[in-house]
N, C-alpha and C positions, 0 to 999 in steps of 0.2 A: 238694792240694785246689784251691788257687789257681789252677795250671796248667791242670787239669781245666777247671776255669768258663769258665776265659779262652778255653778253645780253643772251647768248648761257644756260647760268648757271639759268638766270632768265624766260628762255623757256621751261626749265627742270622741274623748282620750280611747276609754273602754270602748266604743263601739270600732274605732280606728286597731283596737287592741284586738277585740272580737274578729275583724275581717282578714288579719294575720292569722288570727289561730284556724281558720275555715282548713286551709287548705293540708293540714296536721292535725286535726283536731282530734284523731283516735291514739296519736301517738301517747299521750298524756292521759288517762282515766283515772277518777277519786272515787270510785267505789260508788256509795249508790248516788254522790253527788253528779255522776258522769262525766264528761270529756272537759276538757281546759276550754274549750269553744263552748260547752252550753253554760258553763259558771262564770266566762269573762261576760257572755251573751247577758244572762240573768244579773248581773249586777251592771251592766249598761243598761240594760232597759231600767231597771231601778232610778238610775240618775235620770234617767229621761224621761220619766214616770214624775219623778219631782219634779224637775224642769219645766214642763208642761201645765203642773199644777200651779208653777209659783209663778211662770209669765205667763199663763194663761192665753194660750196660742198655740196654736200645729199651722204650721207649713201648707199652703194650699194645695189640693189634689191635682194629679191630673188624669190626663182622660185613662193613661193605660192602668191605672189604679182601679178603674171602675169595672174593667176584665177584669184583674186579679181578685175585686168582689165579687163577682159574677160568678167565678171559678168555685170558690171557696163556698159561696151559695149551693151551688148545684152540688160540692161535695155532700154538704150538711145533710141535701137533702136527700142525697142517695142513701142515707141512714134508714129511708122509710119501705126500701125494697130490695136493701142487699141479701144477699144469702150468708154473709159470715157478720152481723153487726159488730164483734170484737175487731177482728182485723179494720174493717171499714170505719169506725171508731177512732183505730189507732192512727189512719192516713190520714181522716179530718185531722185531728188533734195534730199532725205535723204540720200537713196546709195549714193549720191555725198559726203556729207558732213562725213558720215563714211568713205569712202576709203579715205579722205583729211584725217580725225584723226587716223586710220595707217599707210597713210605716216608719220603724222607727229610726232606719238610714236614710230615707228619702228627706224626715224630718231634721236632721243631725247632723248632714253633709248638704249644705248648704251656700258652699261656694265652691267654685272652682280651686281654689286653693285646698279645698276637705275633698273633693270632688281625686286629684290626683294624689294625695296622700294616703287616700282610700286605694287607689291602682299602687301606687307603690308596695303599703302594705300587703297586699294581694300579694303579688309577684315576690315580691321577700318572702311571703308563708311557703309558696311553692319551689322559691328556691332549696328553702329546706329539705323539701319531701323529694327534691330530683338528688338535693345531695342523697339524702339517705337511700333511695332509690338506686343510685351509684353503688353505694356500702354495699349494700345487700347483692347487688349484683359481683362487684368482686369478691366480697366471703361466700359467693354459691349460694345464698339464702334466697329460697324460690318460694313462691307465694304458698304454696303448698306441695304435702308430698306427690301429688296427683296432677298438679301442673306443672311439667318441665318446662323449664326454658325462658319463665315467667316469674316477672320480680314487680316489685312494688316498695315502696317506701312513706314516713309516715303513721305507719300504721292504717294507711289506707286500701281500701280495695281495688285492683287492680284496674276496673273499667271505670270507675269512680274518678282514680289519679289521672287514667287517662284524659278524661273527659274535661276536668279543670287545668291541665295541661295544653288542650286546645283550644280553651279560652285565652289560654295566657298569651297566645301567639300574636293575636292584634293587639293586645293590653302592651306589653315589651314594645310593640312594634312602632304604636302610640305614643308609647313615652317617652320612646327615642328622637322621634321625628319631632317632636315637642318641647322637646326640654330646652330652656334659654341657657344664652350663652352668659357664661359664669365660669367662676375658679376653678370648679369641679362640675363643669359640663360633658365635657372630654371624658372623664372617667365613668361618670353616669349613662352615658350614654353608649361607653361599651360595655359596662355593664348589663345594662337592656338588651345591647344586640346579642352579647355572650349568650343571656338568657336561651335566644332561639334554638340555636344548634343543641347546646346542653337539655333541654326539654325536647325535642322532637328525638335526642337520643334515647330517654326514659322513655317519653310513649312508647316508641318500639318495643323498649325491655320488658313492657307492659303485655304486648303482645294482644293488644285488644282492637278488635275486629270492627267497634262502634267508631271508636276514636277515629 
């Protein structure tokens, strides 16, 4: 039973690790092993793979799970009429590999206490990429030589960082209004609100038009 927990506990750790490195995840590359997000990813599902096997249990579905099969269906089967099957190949094989990582977060974050750990960590990964985003923006380093005026940080793409930057905006905004009164409530919670202003100034430097 020990064994179980531990492993179950250490599927947790890596997936909690995994959703930190998301929103960096290009900053860091191992060659053909790829990014620091697909190798923390690949050994959390590992432990979670065991975990599964040794309590012999998953996590009950729910209904919006049954779209995301649905989706991932119609992908497979768009294999029988596309015009490029390599390309169309490659986009299942990523839907594939996202619908395995909400089973395997839906299954793994299992309480509200994993539930906000998981948004922290979040917000912490993106902290990083607004600092760097910052960097980059005072040494002049523009996302390319073809786009003036436009930064990015992370090693991310620019409508990309965007785009999870404007996630982050209820997630900060959540966690603020949320967090209980404690030692380091006060601090956490400007922390959170600091987030906003420092991220909507990134998006900007993003200069992306979706965002």
């Amino acid at each position: 039973i020990i064994r179980k927990t531990m492993i179950r506990k250490l599927a947790q750790i890596f997936a909690l690790f995994f959703i930190f490195t998301i929103p960096w995840e290009n900053a860091l590359s191992f060659g053909s092993l790829g990014s620091i997000s697909r190798i923390i990813g690949l050994v959390a599902a590992g432990f979670w793979a065991v975990s599964v096997l040794l309590q012999n249990r998953l996590r009950t579905f729910r209904t919006s799970h049954i779209f995301i099969f649905i989706f991932l269906l119609f992908n497979v089967a768009s294999l029988l009429w596309t015009v490029d099957f390599e390309l169309t190949f490659g986009r299942v094989r990523t839907y594939l590999q996202m619908a395995i990582q909400i089973w395997m977060l839906w299954d793994l974050l299992d309480s509200e206490k994993l539930y906000r750990y998981a948004l922290v960590a979040f917000l912490i990964g993106t902290f990083l990429t607004v600092a760097s985003t910052f960097s980059n923006y005072i040494s002049g380093q523009l996302i390319s030589e073809w786009e003036y005026g436009r930064y990015s940080g992370g090693g991310q793409n620019a409508v990309e960082l965007a785009l999870i930057l404007s996630l982050c905006f209820p997630v900060a905004w959540y966690l603020a209004l949320s967090e209980r009164d404690n030692s380091h409530s006060n601090l956490l919670k400007a922390t959170y609100i600091f987030f906003i202003p420092a991220a909507f100034f990134a998006l900007i430097l993003t200069a992306s038009r979706t965002a």
